[in-house]
Steps between C-alpha positions, in 0.01 A plus 500: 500500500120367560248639312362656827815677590541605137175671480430659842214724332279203442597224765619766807322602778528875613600651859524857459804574248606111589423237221552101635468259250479115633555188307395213661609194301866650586432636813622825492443883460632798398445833615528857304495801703641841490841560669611842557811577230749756469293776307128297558309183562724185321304186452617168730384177416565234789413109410498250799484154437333313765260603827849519745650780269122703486438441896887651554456821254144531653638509872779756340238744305233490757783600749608805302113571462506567864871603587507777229184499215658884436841320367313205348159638376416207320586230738155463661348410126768271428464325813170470426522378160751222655245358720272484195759325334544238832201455532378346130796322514449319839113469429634332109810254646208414798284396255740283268576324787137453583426357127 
């Protein structure tokens, strides 16, 4: 694990309850949010490894966002916090190429 992923406190950005941390030399992210558990709130962690798997959970979580936010109340920030990830990925492999 990346030393961004491993220490979300310090290298993570922060969408409501959402945490995204984004390593660009690999070109991935990984996202910690609350899922709703048994008894309470369990963490999830989701990692996606390239810009095709964020744009796909991105179309899926901004979808629920709309469909049903009372079902998936933390769908909004996490599709938020993937776009953030997309976007400084895109802007970093755009500029490597540009170099």
């Amino acid at each position: 694990m990346s030393l961004q992923h491993a220490n979300p406190e310090k290298h993570g950005v922060t969408f409501g309850e959402v945490v995204v941390t984004v390593d660009l030399e690999l070109g991935d992210c990984m996202v910690r949010a609350p899922q709703r558990g048994p008894i309470g709130p369990v963490p999830r962690r989701m990692r996606l490894n390239s810009l095709d798997e964020i744009r796909g959970a991105y179309q899926i979580q901004s979808g629920l966002a709309r469909r049903a936010p009372s079902e998936n109340p933390h769908a909004a920030d996490i599709a938020r916090a993937l776009e953030h990830a997309g976007q400084r990925l895109k802007a970093h492999q755009k500029g490597r190429r540009n170099a």
